[in-house]
Structure formats: structure tokens, C-alpha cells
C-alpha positions, 0 to 999 in steps of 0.5 A: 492479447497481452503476453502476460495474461497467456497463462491465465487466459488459458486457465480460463478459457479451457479448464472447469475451474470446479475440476482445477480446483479438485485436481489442485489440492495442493500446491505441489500439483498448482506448481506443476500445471504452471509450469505446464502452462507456462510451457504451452505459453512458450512454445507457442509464441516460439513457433510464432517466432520460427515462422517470423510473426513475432518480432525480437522484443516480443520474443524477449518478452516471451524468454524473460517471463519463462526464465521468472516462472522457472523458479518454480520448479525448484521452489522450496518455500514452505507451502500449505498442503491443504485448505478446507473452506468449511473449516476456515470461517476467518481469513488466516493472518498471513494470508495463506488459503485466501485463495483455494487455487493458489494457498500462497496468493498474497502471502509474505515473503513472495515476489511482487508481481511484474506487470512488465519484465524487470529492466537490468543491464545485465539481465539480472540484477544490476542498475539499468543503464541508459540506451547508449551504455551511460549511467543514468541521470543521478536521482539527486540531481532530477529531484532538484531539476524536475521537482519543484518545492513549492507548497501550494495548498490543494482546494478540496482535499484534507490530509487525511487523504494523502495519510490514509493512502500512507495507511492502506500503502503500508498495509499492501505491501513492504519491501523487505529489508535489514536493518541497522545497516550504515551504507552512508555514516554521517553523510560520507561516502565509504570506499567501494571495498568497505560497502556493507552487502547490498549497499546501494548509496545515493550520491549527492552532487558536489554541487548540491545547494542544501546538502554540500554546504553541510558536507554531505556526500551520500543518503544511505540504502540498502538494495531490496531483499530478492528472490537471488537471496532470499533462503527459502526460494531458488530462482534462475532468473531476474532479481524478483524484489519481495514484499514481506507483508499480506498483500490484502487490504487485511489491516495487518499493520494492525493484527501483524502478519503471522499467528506469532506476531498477532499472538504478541499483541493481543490481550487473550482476554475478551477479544482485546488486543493490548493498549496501555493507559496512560494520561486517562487514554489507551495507547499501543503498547511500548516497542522493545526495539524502540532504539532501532525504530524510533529516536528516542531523545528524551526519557518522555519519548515512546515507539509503539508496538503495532503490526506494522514496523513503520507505524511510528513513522510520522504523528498522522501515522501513528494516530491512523494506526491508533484509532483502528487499534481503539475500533477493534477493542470497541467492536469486541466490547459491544460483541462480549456485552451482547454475546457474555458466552463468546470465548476470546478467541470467537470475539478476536476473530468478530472483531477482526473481521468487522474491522477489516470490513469496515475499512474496506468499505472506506478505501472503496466507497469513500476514499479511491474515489477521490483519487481514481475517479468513481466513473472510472473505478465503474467503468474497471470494476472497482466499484459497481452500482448495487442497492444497499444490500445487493452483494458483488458477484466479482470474485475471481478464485484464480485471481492473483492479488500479489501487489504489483512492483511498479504499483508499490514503488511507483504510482502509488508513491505519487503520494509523496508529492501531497505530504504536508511540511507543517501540521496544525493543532486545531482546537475545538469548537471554532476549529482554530489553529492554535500552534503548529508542528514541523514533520521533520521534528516528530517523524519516528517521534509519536511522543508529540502525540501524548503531550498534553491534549495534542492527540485531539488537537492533531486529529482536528488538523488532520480533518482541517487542514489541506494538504498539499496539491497533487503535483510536481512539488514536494514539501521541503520537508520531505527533499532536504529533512525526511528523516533527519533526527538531529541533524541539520538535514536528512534525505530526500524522499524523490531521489530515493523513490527514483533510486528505488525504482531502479533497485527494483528493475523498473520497465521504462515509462515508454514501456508502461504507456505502451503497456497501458494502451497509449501511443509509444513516444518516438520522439520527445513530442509525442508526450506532449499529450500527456506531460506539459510540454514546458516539463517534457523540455526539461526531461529532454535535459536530463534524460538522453532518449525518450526511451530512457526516461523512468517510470517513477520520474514521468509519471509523476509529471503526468496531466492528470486524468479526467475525474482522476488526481493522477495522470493516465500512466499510474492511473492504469496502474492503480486500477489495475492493481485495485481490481485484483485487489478486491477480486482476488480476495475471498473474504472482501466484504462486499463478495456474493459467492457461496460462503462469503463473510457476511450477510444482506442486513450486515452488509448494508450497515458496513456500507455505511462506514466512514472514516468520520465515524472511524474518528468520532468514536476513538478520539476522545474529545472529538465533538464536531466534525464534517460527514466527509473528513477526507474533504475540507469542510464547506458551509453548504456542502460539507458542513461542520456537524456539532452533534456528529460525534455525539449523536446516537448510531442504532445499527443493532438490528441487523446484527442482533440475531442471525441465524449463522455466519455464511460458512461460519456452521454456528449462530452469531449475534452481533451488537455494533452501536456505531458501526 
């Protein structure tokens, strides 16, 4: 038994959950029985350690996690004091009382969870070293040395898989930040002592072949906002990095994360949230922090308002952010027309809920598979062989959904390595490429999106063009000119993901394959089962122990696993995270427990969902289209279908008349025409 499941285990093992949840009514009492726990867990594994059955790295194991768990005690974070369930048909929009056990589970503003303790030379907070005491291997340099350029296309694969994934990352987690802080102006380094707080530059090499032609010393970041600092949380322990959105597969980049800012974006009239027409089409409405968030270079150029702030990030982005936007106004539509006495708020809240069900249903069904493999999202209950109707009893009140630090800014940015440089604008009905946009023009730039018909022809590229395969090169796009505005070059997105990963106090790679049961590497050899022994080589150059070697670097370089496009390493930890993901979600659509969100006849329809019919029914223009647009289309297995778009959905039935909501207490009638 792992050391940092004890707690739960216990929990588990020997307490009535229906007693736990009774006596943890609120959070002050949750807050105590942890710590109670917490201390079992303790002095257990110390009287192990007394009589010489556990070794000294168990043993600071044992410590670290104690110390982590000691903020509890002085917390001072708001908390919610009570949840009644049959009271909350709707999950809340930041997440609290999801969970009846822990209010908090998932909520902004909390730490994100270790799977293994946070690796810092001094124990808190600054950068780890190397095991001799050095400075690692500067992140710039490994970018160039282990990473290569080259842009090979991938065989089955569509870029909307690659920016869906950037979707469903966004709406998981956000490290909090500041922003508008220069650690790095215009490429040159600042003395020590003129540092902004919480500076972390990264270094360019003198040597550097695209970036010291140019004169440029430095990439600006910032250090992630921590538990040490954050006002609201007192904490004896390591720096715990947090995350500043739900942690729920919620659609908050669409609804926000707070009542205050869902308040800001809707319509408050008939279920709607707000949109703009402009050019005969509907669009999010205009950021007042547009200067802050986007570039704005011409008078014609926009910056959205959505729920998340990095929705203007790049024009793929941006189009995912818009159809779930257009699909929730569809859905209240249908739900105003079929129920004319329905108030605003009943029909926001419908809407809501269908939408987030919906696209629950294509991350799980349609598009992790791609990625995790389906046989082993079965075999670690990710996805489970029901019929049609049949509801998923996995629902886990105790479960933690917290999303992970190494998940959030390791494993799932193995993502990078797919973007795409150059993005097609493909015309109907032959699905030809008619012009092409380089990402580094628009990225923070969605104007290109209402530039003529370019919202169309960038949705068909999006659906036909492939993107980048999933291995150890990175577009150029992305390691010389991620974010470069004006300028002749920007940042480097693999340095700063390795950058980040030690920001964030990341366990060694060594440590999470021992975490996630391979055999820990003693020598460099040993990895030769995992990583190409060529690439092995080249790590053994850079990095001066096999003990040193990071997370985010090696497990990049993985072999992929079977069925998987990851290797074994971020493959553990996608699975794990998830499978919290969706056990430890009350309201996840396909829950069988007591007072889960919907109903047999609905839930067959929600299985239905695709990302193509997603499309179809918010792009105005679109006629034709693949049934599966993650995957490329293919005469015989996955064909262009001419009518897809335009043929007629009667999904009415099962939603037409209802008795009642489970746990909802009044009758519903729904109408979805193309759920």
C-alpha cells in the first residue's frame, strides 16, 4: 500500500460512510478527523521506523506529507458550513459542495494535489538541484538538445484533437498567476536586485542559435502563486503551487468560476448567455481588459470575453470556446420554445447542465480513447461496457478530483509536442486548402476569425488537416515564436514547461516510474525499456545522474504505450487523474447514484454526443463533415458525409416529458432537436 493513499484507506476501510457524512456536516469537523487521520498515519509509520522496518526515504515521505497536511489545522479559507443535497439540483459554479464529504473538493483557489512529495533544495520552495549540488541543466539548452523541430505530420489524427485536449486542459486547471509583470523586458536580463517579486527568468544561452543573433538574454516568468503566499491559507510546509479554477470537467472556461463572474456573462434573459452579432454571426462579447490579454494591433482587432482568460490564446481556441458558447444558447432556445413557462434562471441552469453533460460524454467516449487507449481506460475504470441506458454506479463521495501537479504540468502538456505551426483555411464542398495562417501571427489575435468567411474555412482545417504526430518534435512555432507579437522571435514553449515543472517542485522522473510500478533505473541502461536507447544517450549528456532526470523532459521521450499515445509514465498519470476526474464528480453525467442528474432515456441520448454534431450545429456554413472529426476522413472508414450537418436529429422523445429531475422535486419537459 502506497504511503499516500493511508488516509484514505483508513477512511475506507473502517468508518460507515452514511455516519462520516453525518458527523462531517461541516467543514470545521472534516478538518479535524483529517488531521486525526492524518496523525494515525503518522505515528504508525514512526513506530515502523522505531523498530527499523522502514527506511529513511519512506520515512521522509512519512514527514513531508505530515508537514503538507499541517496547514490544516490553522486554515483560514472561507469555507462553506453546510450542503444540502436536496436543495442543490445544479452543481454550484465554483465547485463547492460537488462533494457532501469535502465542500472544497475541486474548488479554485486550492492546491493541487501531490501524487508525490514536492522536490525543493531547500525543502520549501527553491529550485531543485542536481544530486551533486549543481544547478540543473538550463531548460533552453535541453529544448534544443533533446527536442527536436521537425514537422511530421501524424497518419490519423486531426487538430482538433491536439486543441481539444488544450480545451479540456483549461477547463481542469489554471496555475494562478499576476499579470503585467516584465521579468524579462524586451529580452534582457535585470540585475538580481531589480527582480519584480516572484521572477523566475529563464536564461537563454550565449550560445543560443535563434535567440542571441537577436540579442535576447532571457523568457520572462513568473514563479506560480503558492500556498506560502496566498492570503487566505496558512501553510508549515513545502510551497503547494494553486490552481485558480474548478478543478470538474464543468465547462467553466465557458460559465466562469464564481456566481460573480457567470453573472457577468450572462444575458439574464431566456436562459442566454451574451454574444454579440456581428458580420450576421453571434460572437462572445468584447474583454474590457482587452490590452492586457490580447494584442491589439489594428483598430479591427478583438479579445473575447469567456469564462476562462485564455480563451483568446490562439484561433482554434478560440473557435472551441465559441461553439460551446453558441450550443448553450441552442439548447436554452429549444428549452424556452417547449417549456414558454420556464424563467431564466430555470432555463440557464438546463442549459447548463446539458451542455456540460454533452461534453463529458465527448472527452470520455469519444475523445480520451484516442489517446489512453480504450482497453486501458476499461481495465482503470475510466470507461466501463454498459448498454445504451445503463447508469455507472463509480461514484466515490470520498474522492478527491483535485487535479494533480504532475498531471497539470507534466503528462498532460505532452500536448505541446502535437501543435501545429501553420493552420489551413479549407473551403467547401471538395475540402480544399485555399490559404494558410501562421499561429504565431494570431496567437492572442482571434481577430483572423471574423475576417471574412475565415470562421468557416478555419473549422473545416481544424476537422482536415492533421496535426502534428505525438513525439519528441516541436513545431518551430512554438520553440522560437510562441507568443511573439511583433517581434521577430517569442518564447519557447518546452523550455518553459521544463522551467515550470521545477517551479512547481516536481518529484524526479525516476520517482514517478517507481510511483507508477516500473522498475526504478539504477543505471542509464535500465531505461532502455522505456525511452530509445539512442534518447537515453543523449539525456545521459546533459543530465549527471539518472536520478536527476525530470519528469517533464523523460517523460516526453517515452515509447508510447500499447493502444496509448503516451508512454507508460504520463499514461499512469492521465489514468489516474481521470478516474478521480469522473469518480469524484456527483453531477458526472453518466452517475447511477441516488439523485444523480439525469434519467435512463436521457442518458442514452447524451451518449450520443459528438464533437461533429458540436460542430455541425454552430458553424454557420458547415454542410459536410466526417462522423468522427477527431479522426481524419477516410473513404471507407470514415467518410465525408454530405448531409451530416443538414440531416434532421429527432432526439425530442425522451426529453419531451418527464416526470421529474432525480433530486430536482418539480417536472421537466425538455426539447434537444440535435443533442
Amino acid at each position: 500500500m502506497r504511503l499516500i493513499h493511508f488516509s484514505q484507506y483508513l477512511q475506507i476501510k473502517y468508518f460507515n460512510v452514511s455516519l462520516m457524512k453525518f458527523v462531517l456536516k461541516n467543514y470545521q469537523t472534516f478538518t479535524r478527523f483529517k488531521i486525526a487521520t492524518y496523525n494515525i498515519y503518522f505515528h504508525f509509520h514512526l513506530s515502523k521506523f522505531a523498530k527499523r522496518e522502514m527506511n529513511s526515504r519512506a520515512a521522509g515521505l512519512c514527514l513531508s506529507f505530515l508537514f503538507s497536511y499541517l496547514q490544516l489545522v490553522t486554515a483560514v479559507c472561507p469555507t462553506v458550513s453546510s450542503c444540502d443535497e436536496g436543495s442543490m439540483p445544479y452543481r454550484s459554479m465554483d465547485g463547492s459542495c460537488n462533494s457532501l464529504y469535502n465542500p472544497l473538493y475541486g474548488t479554485p483557489y486550492r492546491p493541487y494535489r501531490r501524487l508525490l512529495p514536492a522536490k525543493y533544495s531547500d525543502g520549501v520552495s527553491t529550485l531543485a538541484r542536481a544530486a551533486s549540488g549543481k544547478p540543473m541543466p538550463n531548460a533552453r539548452q535541453l529544448s534544443l538538445a533533446l527536442f527536436g523541430e521537425t514537422e511530421m505530420q501524424d497518419r490519423r489524427n486531426t487538430i482538433i484533437n491536439m486543441q481539444f485536449g488544450q480545451l479540456v486542459a483549461h477547463d481542469m486547471s489554471f496555475t494562478a498567476d499576476v499579470f503585467g509583470v516584465k521579468c524579462c523586458p524586451n529580452g534582457k536580463r535585470l540585475p538580481t536586485d531589480k527582480l519584480p517579486p516572484r521572477c523566475l527568468p529563464l536564461d537563454v544561452p550565449s550560445d543560443d542559435p535563434v535567440f542571441a543573433p537577436g540579442g535576447i538574454e532571457c523568457m520572462s516568468m513568473l514563479r506560480t502563486k503558492t500556498t506560502l503566499e496566498h492570503s487566505c491559507s496558512t501553510n508549515y510546509g513545502v510551497a503547494e503551487q494553486l490552481s485558480s479554477v474548478t478543478a470538474f470537467l464543468d465547462l467553466s472556461i465557458v460559465y466562469g468560476n464564481s456566481m460573480e463572474q457567470t453573472a457577468g456573462l450572462r444575458e439574464h434573459r431566456a436562459g442566454r448567455m451574451t454574444v454579440e452579432q456581428r458580420h450576421g454571426q453571434d460572437w462572445p462579447p468584447p474583454n474590457p481588459n482587452a490590452t492586457r490579454l490580447c494584442q491589439m494591433v489594428l483598430e479591427t482587432d478583438v479579445c473575447y470575453l469567456t469564462g476562462d482568460l485564455r480563451s483568446n490564446q490562439s484561433p482554434h481556441l478560440a473557435l472551441l470556446q465559441i461553439v460551446h458558447l453558441l450550443e448553450h444558447n441552442r439548447l436554452a432556445g429549444a428549452l424556452a420554445r417547449m417549456n414558454p413557462c420556464w424563467d431564466d434562471e430555470r432555463l440557464f441552469q438546463e442549459a447548463r447542465r446539458i451542455n456540460i453533460a454533452k461534453y463529458q460524454s465527448v472527452v470520455f467516449n469519444e475523445w480520451l480513447p484516442i489517446y489512453l487507449g480504450r482497453q486501458n481506460m476499461l481495465n482503470h475504470g475510466l470507461l466501463h461496457e454498459t448498454a445504451a441506458d445503463d447508469f455507472v454506479a463509480d461514484y466515490n463521495s470520498l474522492e478527491d478530483p483535485t487535479v494533480s501537479n504532475a498531471f497539470g504540468t507534466a503528462a498532460f502538456r505532452y500536448f505541446h509536442n502535437m501543435i501545429v505551426g501553420h493552420l489551413d483555411l479549407v473551403t467547401g464542398p471538395n475540402g480544399n486548402a485555399i490559404g494558410k495562417i501562421r499561429l504565431s501571427d494570431w496567437l492572442r489575435r482571434p481577430a483572423v476569425l471574423e475576417v471574412h468567411n475565415n470562421r468557416e474555412l478555419l473549422t473545416r482545417g481544424m476537422v482536415s488537416q492533421a496535426h502534428d504526430a505525438a513525439n519528441e518534435h516541436l513545431t518551430p512555432e512554438a520553440k522560437h515564436y510562441l507568443f511573439r507579437n511583433a517581434h521577430p522571435y517569442g518564447a519557447d514553449l518546452k523550455a518553459i514547461d521544463i522551467h515550470r515543472a521545477r517551479d512547481h517542485g516536481l518529484a524526479s522522473y525516476n520517482d514517478y516510474r517507481e510511483f507508477c510500478g516500473l522498475e526504478r533505473a539504477t543505471e542509464w541502461s535500465d531505461l532502455h525499456a522505456s525511452i530509445p536507447p539512442a534518447t537515453v544517450h543523449r539525456l545521459s549528456e546533459w543530465y549527471e545522474s539518472v536520478d536527476d532526470v525530470e519528469l517533464v523532459v523523460a517523460g516526453s521521450l517515452e515509447t508510447h504505450s500499447s493502444g496509448a499515445t503516451v508512454g507508460p509514465t504520463f499514461l499512469c498519470i492521465l489514468l489516474e487523474q481521470f478516474r478521480r476526474t469522473r469518480t469524484g464528480d456527483r453531477f458526472f453525467f453518466e452517475n447511477g447514484h441516488p439523485g444523480g442528474p439525469f434519467e435512463v432515456t436521457q442518458l442514452r441520448e447524451l451518449r450520443k454526443a459528438t464533437v461533429a454534431r458540436l460542430l455541425c450545429d454552430n458553424t454557420e456554413g458547415l454542410m459536410q463533415l466526417q462522423r468522427n472529426a477527431f479522426f481524419l476522413a477516410v473513404d471507407d472508414a470514415n467518410p465525408v458525409v454530405p448531409w451530416l450537418c443538414s440531416m434532421q436529429h429527432n432526439y425530442t422523445n425522451p426529453f419531451r416529458s418527464v416526470p421529474q429531475v432525480r433530486s430536482n422535486r418539480f417536472p421537466i419537459r425538455y426539447f434537444i432537436d440535435g443533442i
